[in-house]
C-alpha positions in Angstrom: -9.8 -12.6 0.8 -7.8 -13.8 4.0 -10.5 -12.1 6.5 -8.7 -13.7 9.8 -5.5 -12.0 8.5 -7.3 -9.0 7.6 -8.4 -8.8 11.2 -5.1 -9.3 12.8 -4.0 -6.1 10.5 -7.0 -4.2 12.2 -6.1 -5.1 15.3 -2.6 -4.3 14.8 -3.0 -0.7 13.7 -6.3 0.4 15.1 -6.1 -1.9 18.7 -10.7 -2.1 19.0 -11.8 -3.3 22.3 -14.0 -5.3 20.4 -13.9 -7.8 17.9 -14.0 -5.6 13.9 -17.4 -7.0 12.5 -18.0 -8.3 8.8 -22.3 -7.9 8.2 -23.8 -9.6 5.3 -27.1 -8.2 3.8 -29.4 -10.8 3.2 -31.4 -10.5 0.0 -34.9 -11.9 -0.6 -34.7 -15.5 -0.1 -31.2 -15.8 1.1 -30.7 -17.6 3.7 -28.2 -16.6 7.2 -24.8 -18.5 7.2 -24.9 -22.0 8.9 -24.5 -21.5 12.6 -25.7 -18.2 13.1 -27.5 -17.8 16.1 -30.8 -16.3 16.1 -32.6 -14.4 19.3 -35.5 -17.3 19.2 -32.4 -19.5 20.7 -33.1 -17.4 23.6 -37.1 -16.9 23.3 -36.1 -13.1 22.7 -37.3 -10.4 19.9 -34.4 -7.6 20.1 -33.7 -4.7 18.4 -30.5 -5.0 15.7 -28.1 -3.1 17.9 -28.2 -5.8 20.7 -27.5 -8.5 18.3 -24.3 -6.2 16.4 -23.1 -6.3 20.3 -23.3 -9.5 20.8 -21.5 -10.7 17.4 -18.8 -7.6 18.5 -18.3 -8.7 22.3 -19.1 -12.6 22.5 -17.3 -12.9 19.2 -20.8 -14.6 18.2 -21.6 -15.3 14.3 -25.2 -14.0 14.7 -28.3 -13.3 12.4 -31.8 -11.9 12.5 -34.4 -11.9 10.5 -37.6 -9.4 10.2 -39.6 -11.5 12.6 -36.6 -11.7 14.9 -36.9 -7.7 15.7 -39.2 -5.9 17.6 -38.2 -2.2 17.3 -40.3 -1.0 15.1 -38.5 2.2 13.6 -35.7 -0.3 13.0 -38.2 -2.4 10.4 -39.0 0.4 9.0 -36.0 2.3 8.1 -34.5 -1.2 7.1 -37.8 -1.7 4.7 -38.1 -5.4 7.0 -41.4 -4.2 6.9 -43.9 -2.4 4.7 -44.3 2.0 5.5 -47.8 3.0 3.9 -46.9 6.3 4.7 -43.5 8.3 5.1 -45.5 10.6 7.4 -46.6 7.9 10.0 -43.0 7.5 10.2 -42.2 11.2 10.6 -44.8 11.5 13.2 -43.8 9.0 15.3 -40.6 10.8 15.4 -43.0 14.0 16.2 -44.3 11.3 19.1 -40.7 10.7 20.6 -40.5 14.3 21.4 -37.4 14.9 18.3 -38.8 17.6 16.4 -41.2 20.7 17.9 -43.4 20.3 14.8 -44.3 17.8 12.0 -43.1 19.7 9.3 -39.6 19.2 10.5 -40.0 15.5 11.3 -40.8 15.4 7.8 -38.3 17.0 6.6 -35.7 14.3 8.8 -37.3 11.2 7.8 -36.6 12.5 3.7 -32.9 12.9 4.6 -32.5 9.6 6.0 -33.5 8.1 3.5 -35.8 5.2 4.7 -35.4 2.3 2.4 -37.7 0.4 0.2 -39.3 -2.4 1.8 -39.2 -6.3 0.1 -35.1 -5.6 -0.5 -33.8 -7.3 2.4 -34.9 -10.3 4.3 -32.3 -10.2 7.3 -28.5 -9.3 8.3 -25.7 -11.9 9.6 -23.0 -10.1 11.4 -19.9 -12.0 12.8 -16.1 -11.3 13.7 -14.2 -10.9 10.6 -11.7 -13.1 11.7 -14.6 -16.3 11.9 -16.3 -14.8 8.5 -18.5 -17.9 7.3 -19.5 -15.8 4.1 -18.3 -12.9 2.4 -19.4 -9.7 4.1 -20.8 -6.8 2.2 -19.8 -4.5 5.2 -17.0 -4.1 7.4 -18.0 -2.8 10.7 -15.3 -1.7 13.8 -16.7 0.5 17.3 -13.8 2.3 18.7 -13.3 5.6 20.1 -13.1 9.5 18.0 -9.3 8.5 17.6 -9.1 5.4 15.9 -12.0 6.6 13.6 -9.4 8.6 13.0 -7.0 6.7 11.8 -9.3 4.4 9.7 -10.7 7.1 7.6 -6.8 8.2 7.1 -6.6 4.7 6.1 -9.6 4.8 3.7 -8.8 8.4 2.2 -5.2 7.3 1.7 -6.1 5.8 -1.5 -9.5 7.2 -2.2 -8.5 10.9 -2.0 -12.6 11.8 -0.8 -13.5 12.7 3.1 -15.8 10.4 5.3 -19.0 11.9 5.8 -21.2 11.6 9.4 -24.7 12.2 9.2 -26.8 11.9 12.5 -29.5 12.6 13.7 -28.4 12.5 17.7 -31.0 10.2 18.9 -31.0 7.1 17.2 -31.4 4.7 14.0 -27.4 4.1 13.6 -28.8 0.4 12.7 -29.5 2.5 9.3 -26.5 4.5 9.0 -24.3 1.5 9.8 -25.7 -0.4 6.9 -26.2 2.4 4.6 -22.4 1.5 2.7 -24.3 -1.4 1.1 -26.6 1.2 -0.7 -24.6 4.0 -1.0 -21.1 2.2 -1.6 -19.1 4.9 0.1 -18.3 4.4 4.0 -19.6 6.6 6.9 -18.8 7.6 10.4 -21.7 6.7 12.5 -22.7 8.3 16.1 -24.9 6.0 17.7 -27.5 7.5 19.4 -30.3 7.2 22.2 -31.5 3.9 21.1 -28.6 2.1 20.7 -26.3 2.9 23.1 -30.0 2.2 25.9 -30.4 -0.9 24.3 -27.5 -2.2 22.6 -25.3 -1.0 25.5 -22.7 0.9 22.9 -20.4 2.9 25.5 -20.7 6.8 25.5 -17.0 7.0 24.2 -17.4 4.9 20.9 -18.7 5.5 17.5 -18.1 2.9 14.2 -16.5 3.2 11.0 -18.5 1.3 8.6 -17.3 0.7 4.9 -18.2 -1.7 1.6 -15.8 -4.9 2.6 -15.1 -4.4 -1.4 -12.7 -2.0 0.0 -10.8 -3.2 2.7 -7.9 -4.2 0.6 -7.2 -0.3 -0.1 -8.2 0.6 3.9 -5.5 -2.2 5.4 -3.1 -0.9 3.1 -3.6 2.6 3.6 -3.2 2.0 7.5 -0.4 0.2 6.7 1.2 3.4 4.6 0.2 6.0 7.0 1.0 4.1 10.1 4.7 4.0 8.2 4.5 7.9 8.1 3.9 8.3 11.9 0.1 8.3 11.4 -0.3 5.5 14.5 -2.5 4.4 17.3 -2.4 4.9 20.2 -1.6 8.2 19.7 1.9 9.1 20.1 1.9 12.2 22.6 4.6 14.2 22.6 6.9 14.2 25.4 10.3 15.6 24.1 10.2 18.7 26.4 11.1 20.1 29.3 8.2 21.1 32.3 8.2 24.0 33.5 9.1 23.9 37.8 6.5 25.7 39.2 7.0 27.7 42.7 6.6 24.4 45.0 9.1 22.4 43.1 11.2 25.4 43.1 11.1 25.6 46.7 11.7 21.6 47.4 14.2 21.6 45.1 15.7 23.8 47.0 15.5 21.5 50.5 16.8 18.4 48.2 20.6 17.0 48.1 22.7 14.9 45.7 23.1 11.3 48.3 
């Protein structure tokens, strides 16, 4: 697929203020694409959400690997590392202050669905307009109005709503890869964590999807926006104000010149 046309299409119909992201899943013993840069460049361990912002604002084709993270809830949801225990995870949820008791922690961490460890061995994310590989994600941050228009996009030809699951403090590092398990896309919320320490603006949530898909999404935009389905928003401005009292009364002191 043309990815750096696909892009252009994005941009045309949705407008992001930063760059629509293609993420590759990296399997055990796959490799990141050539020229990916890696936090070590920097002597840094990060979380994932820094490194998503810095492939979606420096337009950087980026990569980690487990031993480039440091946030821990993030290699475990991700299974970069090995859980003995579902509950040591649901506690330290308990820990953070999320849930008043343990039982309900529990009951969170079984809904999001923490995955297996020994799956994955990193994730490249890059502009989908540079894609060195193809992506098994397609990944754009905008704002509650251009989600919007992408899931019109999506259900278009799909004919099924978008779900959001969130949890309102954190692990959208999960929910934005979950499409490459699931195969269906998702609205995503980022929470505490990444919006801290990836520095995603309080306005802006992501539409992730399979990239298998993006065919029937550009196309979809394409129809809709042909139907009056557009961004930005077209507000409607065919009407007459009312003149309240003060207008009134200036009116009254103006004269035709």
């Amino acid at each position: 697929m043309d990815y750096k046309l696909a892009a252009e299409r994005i941009n045309t119909f949705i407008r992001p203020q930063s760059f629509p992201l293609g993420i590759k899943i990296l399997k055990k013993g796959e490799m990141l694409p050539e020229g990916a840069v890696r936090p070590k460049k920097y002597n840094l361990k990060i979380s994932l959400c820094q490194w998503i912002t810095l492939a979606r604002r420096w337009g950087r084709n980026a990569g980690v690997l487990a031993e480039d993270i440091n946030c821990t809830p993030c290699l475990a949801a991700l299974g970069f590392k090995q859980l003995e225990n579902d509950v040591d995870f649901a506690a330290y949820l308990l820990d953070m202050g999320y849930f008043k008791d343990l039982a309900l922690a529990e009951k969170a961490t079984k809904e999001l669905s923490l995955q297996p460890s020994g799956e994955i061995d990193g994730v490249a994310m890059f502009p989908l307009d540079k894609a060195p590989v193809d992506p098994d994600i397609v990944l754009i941050y905008g704002t509650p109005a251009q989600m919007s228009r992408l899931v019109s996009g999506y259900v278009y030809h799909f004919g099924e709503l978008v779900e959001s699951n969130t949890t309102g403090f954190g692990f959208s590092c999960l929910a934005a890869l979950k499409p490459y398990w699931t195969g269906k896309p998702a609205l995503v919320h980022p929470g505490r964590g990444e919006r801290i320490l990836g520095g995603t603006d309080e306005i802006e949530m992501c539409f992730t999807c399979p990239a298998k898909y993006l065919p029937q999404l550009l196309d979809g935009l394409e129809k809709t926006h042909k139907k009056g389905s557009r961004y930005p928003i077209q507000s409607y401005v065919l009407y007459e104000p009312p003149t309240i009292p003060p207008m009134a009364a200036l009116d009254g002191k103006l004269h035709n010149s």
